[in-house]
N, C-alpha and C positions, 0 to 999 in steps of 0.2 A: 361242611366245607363246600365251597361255590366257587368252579372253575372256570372263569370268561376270559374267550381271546379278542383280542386287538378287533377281529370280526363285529364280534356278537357286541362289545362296546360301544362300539360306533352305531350301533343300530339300534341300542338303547340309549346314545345320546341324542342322538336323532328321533326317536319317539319322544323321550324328555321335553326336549326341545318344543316338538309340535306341540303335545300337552300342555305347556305352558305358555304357546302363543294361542292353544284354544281359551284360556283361561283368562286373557287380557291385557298378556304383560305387555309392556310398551316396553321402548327401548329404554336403556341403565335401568330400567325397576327391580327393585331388589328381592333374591329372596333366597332366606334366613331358612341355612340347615341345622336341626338340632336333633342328631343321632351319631351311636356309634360309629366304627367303621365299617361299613358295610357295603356294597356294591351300588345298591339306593344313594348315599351320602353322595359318592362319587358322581354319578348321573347326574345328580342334582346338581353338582357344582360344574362340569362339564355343559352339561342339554343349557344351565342358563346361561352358560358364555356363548353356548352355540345360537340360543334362543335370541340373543343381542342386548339379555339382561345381567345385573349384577350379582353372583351366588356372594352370601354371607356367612361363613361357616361360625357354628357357634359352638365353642367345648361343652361337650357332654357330659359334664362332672357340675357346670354353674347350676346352680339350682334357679329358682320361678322369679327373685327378683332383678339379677342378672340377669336374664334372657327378657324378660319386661325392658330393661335398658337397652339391651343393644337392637330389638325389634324396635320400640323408638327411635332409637338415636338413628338407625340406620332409615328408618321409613319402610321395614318390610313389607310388601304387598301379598307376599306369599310364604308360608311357614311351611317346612316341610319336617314332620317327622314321628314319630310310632303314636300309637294308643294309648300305652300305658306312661310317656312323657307328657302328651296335653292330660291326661288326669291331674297331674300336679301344676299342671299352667291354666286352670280352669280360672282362678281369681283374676291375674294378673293380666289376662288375655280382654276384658274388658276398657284396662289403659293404654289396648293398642287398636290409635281409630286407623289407621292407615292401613290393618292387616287386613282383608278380603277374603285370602282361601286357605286353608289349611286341608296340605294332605298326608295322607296318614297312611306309611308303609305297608304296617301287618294289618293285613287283608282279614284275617279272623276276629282282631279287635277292634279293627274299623268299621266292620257289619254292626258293631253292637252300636260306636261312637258316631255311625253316620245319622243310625237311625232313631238315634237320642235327640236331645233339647241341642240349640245352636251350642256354640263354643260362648259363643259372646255377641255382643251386637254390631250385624254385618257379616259375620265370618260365615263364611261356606264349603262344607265337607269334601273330601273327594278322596277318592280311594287310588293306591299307586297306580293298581291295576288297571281303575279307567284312565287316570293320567296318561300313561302308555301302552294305551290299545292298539294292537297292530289297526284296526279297521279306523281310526283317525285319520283324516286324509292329510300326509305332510304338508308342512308347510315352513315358507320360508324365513328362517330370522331376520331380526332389524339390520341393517347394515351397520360396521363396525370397523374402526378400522385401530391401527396398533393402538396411537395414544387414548384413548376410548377410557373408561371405567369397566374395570372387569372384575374386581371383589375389594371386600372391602374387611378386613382381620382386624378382628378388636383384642387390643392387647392387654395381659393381664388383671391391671388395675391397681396393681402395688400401689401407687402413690393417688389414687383416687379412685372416679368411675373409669371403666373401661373406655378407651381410646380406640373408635376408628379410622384405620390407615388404607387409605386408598391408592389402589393398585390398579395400572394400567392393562392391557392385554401385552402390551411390549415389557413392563415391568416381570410378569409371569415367565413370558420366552427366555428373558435374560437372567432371572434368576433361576429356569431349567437349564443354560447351554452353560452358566457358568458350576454350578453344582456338577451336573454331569460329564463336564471337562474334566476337571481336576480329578476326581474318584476313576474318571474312567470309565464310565458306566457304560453297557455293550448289551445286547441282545441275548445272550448268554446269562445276567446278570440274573441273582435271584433276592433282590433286597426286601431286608424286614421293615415294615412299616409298624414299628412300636409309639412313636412318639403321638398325638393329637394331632388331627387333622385343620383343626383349628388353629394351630401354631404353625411359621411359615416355615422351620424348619421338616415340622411335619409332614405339611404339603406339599413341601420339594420334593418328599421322597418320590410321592406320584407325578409330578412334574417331568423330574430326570429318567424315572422309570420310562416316562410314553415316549418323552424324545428319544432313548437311547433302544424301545424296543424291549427292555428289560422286561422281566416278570416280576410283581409286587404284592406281596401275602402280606394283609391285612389283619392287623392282632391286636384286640382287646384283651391284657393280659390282666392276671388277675395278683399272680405271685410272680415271683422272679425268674421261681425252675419254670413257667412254661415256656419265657422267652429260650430259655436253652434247649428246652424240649423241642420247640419249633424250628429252630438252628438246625438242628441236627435231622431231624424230620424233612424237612423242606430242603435240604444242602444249601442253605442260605450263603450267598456270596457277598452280602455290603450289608450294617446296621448301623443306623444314627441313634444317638442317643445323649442322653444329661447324664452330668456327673452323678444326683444320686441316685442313679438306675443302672450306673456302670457301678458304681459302690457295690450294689448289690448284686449285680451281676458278675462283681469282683471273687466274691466272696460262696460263691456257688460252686457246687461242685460240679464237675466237667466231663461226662464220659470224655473217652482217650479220643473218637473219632469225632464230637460235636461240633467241632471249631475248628477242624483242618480243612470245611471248606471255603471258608471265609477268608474272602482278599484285602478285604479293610474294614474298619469301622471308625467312626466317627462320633465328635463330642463337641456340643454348643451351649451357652447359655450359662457356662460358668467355669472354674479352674479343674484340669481334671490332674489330681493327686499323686502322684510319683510312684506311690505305694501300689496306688487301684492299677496306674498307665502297665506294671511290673507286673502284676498278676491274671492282665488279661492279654498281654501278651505271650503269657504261659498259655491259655486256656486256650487263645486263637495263633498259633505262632506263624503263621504262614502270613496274616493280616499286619496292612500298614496301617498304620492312625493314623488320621486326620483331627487336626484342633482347630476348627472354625467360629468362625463369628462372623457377624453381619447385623443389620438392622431390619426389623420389618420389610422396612422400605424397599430395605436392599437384599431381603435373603442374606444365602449362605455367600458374600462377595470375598472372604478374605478366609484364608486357611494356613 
């Protein structure tokens, strides 16, 4: 578990930042995160809006053909993400001429990955740690202003290849001050970030969280009980989530105090079921729902 304030962020998105204007990003250049949720992710998506380029966040469940398309499609110039993920992007990495550097989180498996064979032809190594080395001398981002290009979310692919939707820096603000409105979200707040970071309802969670101050635990969950686990753990005050994660989050068993500190939770992306709405109102009874929808485009705009 890794504790970072409002402080200590900002000063890794501002090393981020530098790091990546030592690297050559020009201004809108994109670059494609593909990892967990982890503090790294965030940087990354952060340091290159600060840096005055585009972050791409990429789900971490697509496996090497999918991440070949959206590095295409997007025109990634920089990849950002662990050792043991570019092992499996080792072929695919060759049909992407536009990508330039790839940096690679964990420090222990990048010593081996730096000092191996390229990735591919062009691609150049770099490790988190020299990315954001305090002794980097800062430097300034591209200038940028609201309607700008600021990320660009590819959306599932149900009905073909994934679809990139582009987002402004004013699109982001607006779909934090209206998420954060509504729920309420305060300084005080202790919300769960279960959903993918890659999805913009996921995203919002970090969004609403920085405007409002909030504190955001980040969870890659494995089973269901550990979403409760960590409820109850963390005195979790807000969680978003889909209908069947609430299903099964329905159907869990609750110690008596898990869910009395929770003021709301929230359900996007499909119908949530009368039965499930009944039985996590038991589990969290002090908690209001929220039923939202929205479009990429638009975030979380209607509830």
């Amino acid at each position: 578990q890794v504790l970072v304030g409002y402080g200590q962020l900002a000063e890794l998105l501002a090393a981020t930042a530098t790091g990546l204007l030592g690297l050559g990003l020009g201004p809108r250049d994109r670059v494609a995160v593909y990892l967990p949720k982890t503090v790294e992710t965030v940087a990354s998506f952060f340091g290159t809006a600060l840096a005055g380029g585009v972050f791409v966040p990429v789900n971490p469940v697509l496996k090497a053909p999918q991440v070949a398309h959206i590095l295409r499609d997007s025109g990634a110039r920089v990849l950002v993400t662990s050792g043991g993920r570019l092992a499996g992007l080792t072929d695919i990495l060759r049909t992407t001429p536009d990508l330039q550097w790839i940096v690679l989180t964990d420090d222990a498996v990048a010593d081996e990955a730096v000092a191996g064979a390229p990735a591919g032809p062009g691609h150049r190594q770099l490790r988190w740690s020299e990315l954001t080395a305090p002794a980097n001398a800062p430097r300034a981002g591209h200038r940028s202003i609201d309607g700008d290009l600021a990320a660009i979310f590819y959306t599932s692919g149900s009905t073909g290849l994934p679809k990139g939707v582009m987002l402004s820096h004013r699109n982001i603000v607006a779909g934090a001050i209206s998420v954060a409105s509504y729920l309420g979200n305060h300084q005080e707040d202790r919300i769960l970030s279960v959903l993918p970071l890659s999805f913009d309802a996921g995203f919002s969670q970090l969004t609403a969280g920085f405007l409002s101050g909030a504190e955001v635990t980040l969870l890659d969950y494995l089973l269901a009980r550990d979403v409760v686990r960590t409820v109850a753990q963390h005195g979790i005050t807000g969680i978003t989530g889909v209908p069947p994660l609430w299903a099964q989050l329905a159907d869990q068993e609750w110690p008596a105090d898990a869910g009395r500190s929770v003021r709301y939770f929230a359900t996007t992306g499909g119908v949530m079921p009368r039965a499930v709405l009944g039985k996590l109102r038991q589990a969290m009874p002090a908690a209001a729902p929220f039923l939202m929808y929205g479009l990429t485009e638009a975030f979380r705009s209607t509830y």
